[in-house]
N, C-alpha and C positions, 0 to 999 in steps of 0.2 A: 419660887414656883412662878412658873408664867401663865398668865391669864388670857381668856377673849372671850367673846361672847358668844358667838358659833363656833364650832370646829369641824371641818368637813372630813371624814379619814377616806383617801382614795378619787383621783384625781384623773378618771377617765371622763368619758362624757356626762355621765350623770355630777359626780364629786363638783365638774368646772361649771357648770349648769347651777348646782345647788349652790354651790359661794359665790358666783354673781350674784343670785338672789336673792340670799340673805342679806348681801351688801346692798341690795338696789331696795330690801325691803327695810331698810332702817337700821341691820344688826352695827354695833359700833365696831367691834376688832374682828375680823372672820381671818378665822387660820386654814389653808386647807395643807395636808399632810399628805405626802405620799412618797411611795418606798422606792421607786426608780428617780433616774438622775433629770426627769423630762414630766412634761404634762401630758397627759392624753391615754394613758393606759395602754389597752391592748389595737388602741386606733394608731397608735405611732408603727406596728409591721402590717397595717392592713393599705396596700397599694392600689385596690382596686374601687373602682367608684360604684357609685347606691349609696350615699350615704348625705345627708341633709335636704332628702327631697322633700321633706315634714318640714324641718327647720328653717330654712334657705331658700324653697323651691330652687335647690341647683342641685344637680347631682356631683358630688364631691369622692377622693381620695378620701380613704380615714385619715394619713397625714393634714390634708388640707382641712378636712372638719376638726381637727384638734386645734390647727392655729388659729382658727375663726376663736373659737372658744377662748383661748390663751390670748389672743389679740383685745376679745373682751374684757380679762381682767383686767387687761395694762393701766387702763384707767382708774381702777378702784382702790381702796384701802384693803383689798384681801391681801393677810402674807402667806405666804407657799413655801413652805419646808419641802422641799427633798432630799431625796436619799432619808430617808429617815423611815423608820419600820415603826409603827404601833403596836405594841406588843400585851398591851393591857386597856381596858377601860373599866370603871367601877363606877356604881352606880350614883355615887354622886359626881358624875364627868369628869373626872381627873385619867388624863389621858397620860400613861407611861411609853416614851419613845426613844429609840435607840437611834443615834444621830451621828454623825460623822466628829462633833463632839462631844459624844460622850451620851450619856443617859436622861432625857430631858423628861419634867412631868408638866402636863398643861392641865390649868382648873378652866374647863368651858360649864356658861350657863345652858349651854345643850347642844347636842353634837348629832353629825348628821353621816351616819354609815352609808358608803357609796363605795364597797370594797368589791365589786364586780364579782366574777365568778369563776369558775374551775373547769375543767376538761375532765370526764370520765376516763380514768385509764385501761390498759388493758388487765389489770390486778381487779379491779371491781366488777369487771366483764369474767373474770374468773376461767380466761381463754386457755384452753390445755395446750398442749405443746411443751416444745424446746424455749431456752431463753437465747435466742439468738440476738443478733447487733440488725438496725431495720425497721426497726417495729418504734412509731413515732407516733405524736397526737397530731391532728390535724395541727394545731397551734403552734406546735413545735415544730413542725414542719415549714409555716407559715414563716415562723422567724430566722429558719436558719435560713435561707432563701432571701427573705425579702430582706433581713438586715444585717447575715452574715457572707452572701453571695456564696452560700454552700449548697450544693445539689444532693438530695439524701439518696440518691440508687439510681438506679437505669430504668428498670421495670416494676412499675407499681400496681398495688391492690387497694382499693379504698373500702373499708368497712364503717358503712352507714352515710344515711344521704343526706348527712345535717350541712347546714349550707357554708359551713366554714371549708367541711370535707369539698365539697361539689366545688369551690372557688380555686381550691388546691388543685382539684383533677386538671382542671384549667388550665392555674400555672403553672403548673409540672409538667405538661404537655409543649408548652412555650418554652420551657427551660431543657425542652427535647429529653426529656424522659418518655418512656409508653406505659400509660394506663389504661390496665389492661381491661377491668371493670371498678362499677360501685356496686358493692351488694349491700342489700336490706334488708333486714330481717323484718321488716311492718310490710302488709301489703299496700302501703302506699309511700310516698314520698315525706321526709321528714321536714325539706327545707321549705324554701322560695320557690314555687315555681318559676319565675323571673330566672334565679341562678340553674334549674336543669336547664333552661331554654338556651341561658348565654354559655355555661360553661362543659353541658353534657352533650348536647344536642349537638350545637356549632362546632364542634369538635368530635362529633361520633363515635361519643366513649359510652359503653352502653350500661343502661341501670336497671339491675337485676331485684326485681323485686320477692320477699320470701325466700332471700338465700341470705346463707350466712357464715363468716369461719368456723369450723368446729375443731380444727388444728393446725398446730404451726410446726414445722419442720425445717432443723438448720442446723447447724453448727456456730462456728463462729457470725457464722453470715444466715441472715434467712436464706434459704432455700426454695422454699413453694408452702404453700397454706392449703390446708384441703377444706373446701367449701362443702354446703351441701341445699337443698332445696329444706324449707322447713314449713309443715302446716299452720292453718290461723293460731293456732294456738303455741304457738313458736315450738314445737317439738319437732327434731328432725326424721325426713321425712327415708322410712330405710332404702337403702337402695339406690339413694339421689346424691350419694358424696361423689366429690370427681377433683381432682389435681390440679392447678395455677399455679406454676414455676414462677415466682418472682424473689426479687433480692428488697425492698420495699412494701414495710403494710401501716399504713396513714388511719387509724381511725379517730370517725366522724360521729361519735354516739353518745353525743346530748351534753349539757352543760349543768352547773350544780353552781346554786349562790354559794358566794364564799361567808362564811360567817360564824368563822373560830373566834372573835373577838365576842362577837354577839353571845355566842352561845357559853365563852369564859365568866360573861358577867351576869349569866341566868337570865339573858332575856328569851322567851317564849319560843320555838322556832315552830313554824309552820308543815306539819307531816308531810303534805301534798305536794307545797313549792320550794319547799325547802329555805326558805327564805323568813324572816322575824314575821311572827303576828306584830298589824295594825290595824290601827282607828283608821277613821275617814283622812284624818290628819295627818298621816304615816307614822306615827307616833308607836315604838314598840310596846309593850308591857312595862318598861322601864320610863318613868316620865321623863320628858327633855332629851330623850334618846331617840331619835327616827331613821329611818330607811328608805332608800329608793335605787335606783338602776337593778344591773343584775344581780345585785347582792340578797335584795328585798325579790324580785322575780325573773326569770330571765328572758329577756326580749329578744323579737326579732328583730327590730331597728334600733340603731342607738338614736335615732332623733327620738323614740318614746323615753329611750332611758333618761336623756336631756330631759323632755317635759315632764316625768317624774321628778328627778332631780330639782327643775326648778319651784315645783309645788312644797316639798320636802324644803328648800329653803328661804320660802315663805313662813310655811311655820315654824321650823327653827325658827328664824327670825323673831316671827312673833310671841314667841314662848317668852326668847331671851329680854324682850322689853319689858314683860309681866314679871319676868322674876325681878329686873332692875328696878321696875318702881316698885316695890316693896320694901 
C-alpha cells in the first residue's frame, strides 16, 4: 500500500490550487489524482477568456489558467496520478484507485475532495418529447467543438441562460451555426451579466425571459421544440405555446457538485448546495476529509474555486502534521 500525507482527488483548478498548498504548507508527500490523461479538468475545452482576473489580474484562456497552475507544481514534490479513477474512499483515508496498472490503494493522513461538478440533464428536467439525436449539454457541446472540431447542428436552441450555455450561443455562432434564441424559464438572467453583454447582445441573439421547452419533436433527428411563455410560478402559461424548427437543443440549466465518493463513504451532504457539510476549516463530517471548488459549492469563477482550494490545502496540510507528530 502506498502512503502520503495529503491526497487531493480531482485536478481542476481548485484540486491544482489545493496541492500546491499543502506542499507550500508543510505537507511532506501530496498525491494529487485525477481521472483524465491532463491537468485542469473542465478548464482544458474552455477557450474563451474571463478567467484569472481574481488570481492573476490577467484575463486568461481556461487552457492558459490550467498551465499557470500546472507550471506551479513543476517545482514541488506533489506526484500526480493520471488517468487514474478513485473509485472508493473510507473513512480512515485509504483511497481505492483504478490505474492504467491495475488497482492501486493509497493510505493518506487526510484528503482533500476537489472533484468539481455535473451538468443537469435533460432526464432530470423530466422534458417530454421524442428521443431524438441533438439534444446536448452545454458541456458537451462545449467539448465536441473546442476539442473535437465537430459542429453539433445548423440551427440551434439554447435552454437556460447559465453562462456556460450564453458562451456556447457565441461559439456556435462563430462556428456559423444560427441560434435561434435562449429561453429561460426565471424571470431573470441565470449567468454573468458580463457574458449576455459579450456573447448575447454582440451578437443579437435574443433572451427570452419566462419561456421554456415543454416538448421536443423528431425522429431520428430533432425536428423543432415547442416552447411556451410560463408564469412566476413556472406553470405554463395556456395559450402561449408556439413552434421553433431546429435540428440542435444545448441545455444550460444549472450545475450539481459531484460527490458520489463523498456520499459512498457517509459523509454528510448539504440539502441546499448539494455539496458536503463543513466547518470553518472545510473539513466535512468525516475528520481529515475536506472539500472545496465545485464539488463542495459551485462557483461562478474558478479563480474562487482556486482560493477555496488553496484554504482546503492549508488545512489539509495542517491536519496531516498533527496526526504525524503523534
Amino acid at each position: 500500500m502506498n502512503s502520503c500525507d495529503v491526497a487531493v482527488i480531482g485536478a481542476g483548478p481548485a484540486g491544482m490550487a489545493a496541492a500546491r498548498s499543502a506542499h507550500d504548507n508543510g505537507a511532506g508527500r501530496v498525491l494529487l489524482i485525477d481521472r483524465n490523461a491532463y491537468l485542469g479538468g473542465i478548464l482544458k475545452q474552455c477557450i474563451h477568456d474571463g478567467f484569472g482576473l481574481v488570481k492573476f489580474n490577467e484575463s486568461l484562456t481556461g487552457m492558459e489558467y490550467a498551465a499557470r497552475y500546472a507550471e506551479m507544481l513543476k517545482d514541488t514534490r506533489v506526484d500526480i496520478l493520471l488517468d487514474a479513477i478513485a473509485t472508493k474512499i473510507t473513512p480512515d483515508k485509504k483511497i481505492h484507485c483504478v490505474t492504467r496498472d491495475g488497482v492501486k490503494v493509497y493510505q493518506a493522513k487526510a484528503i482533500i475532495l476537489t472533484t468539481g461538478c455535473r451538468e443537469r440533464t435533460r432526464g432530470m428536467l423530466a422534458l417530454p418529447g421524442s428521443r431524438p439525436a441533438g439534444i446536448y449539454t452545454a458541456g458537451v457541446a462545449q467539448k465536441l467543438i473546442n476539442t473535437q472540431n465537430i459542429r453539433p447542428g445548423d440551427r440551434a436552441v439554447i435552454l437556460g441562460s447559465g453562462d456556460i450555455g450564453m458562451i456556447m450561443a457565441r461559439r456556435m455562432t462563430l462556428e456559423g451555426m444560427e441560434v435561434v434564441c435562449v429561453l429561460e424559464k426565471l424571470p431573470y438572467l441565470s449567468g454573468l451579466p458580463r457574458n449576455k453583454n459579450q456573447c448575447l447582445d454582440d451578437y443579437d441573439i435574443p433572451l427570452k425571459l419566462c419561456q421554456t421547452v415543454i416538448d421536443i419533436q423528431g425522429g431520428k433527428r430533432l425536428m423543432r421544440v415547442i416552447a411556451a411563455k410560463v408564469g412566476h410560478d413556472g406553470s405554463v402559461i395556456s395559450g402561449a405555446e408556439y413552434a421553433i424548427d431546429c435540428d440542435t437543443l444545448i441545455l444550460s440549466v444549472g450545475l450539481i457538485p459531484e460527490n458520489e465518493l463523498a456520499k459512498s463513504c457517509g459523509i454528510l451532504i448539504d440539502k441546499i448546495s448539494g455539496g458536503p457539510q463543513v466547518n470553518e476549516r472545510l473539513e466535512t463530517s468525516l475528520e481529515g476529509i475536506f472539500s472545496a471548488g465545485n464539488s463542495l459549492r459551485v462557483h461562478a469563477l474558478a479563480d474562487h474555486a482556486s482560493d477555496e482550494g488553496e484554504s482546503a490545502g492549508q488545512f489539509a496540510a495542517e491536519y496531516a502534521l498533527r496526526k504525524a507528530a503523534r
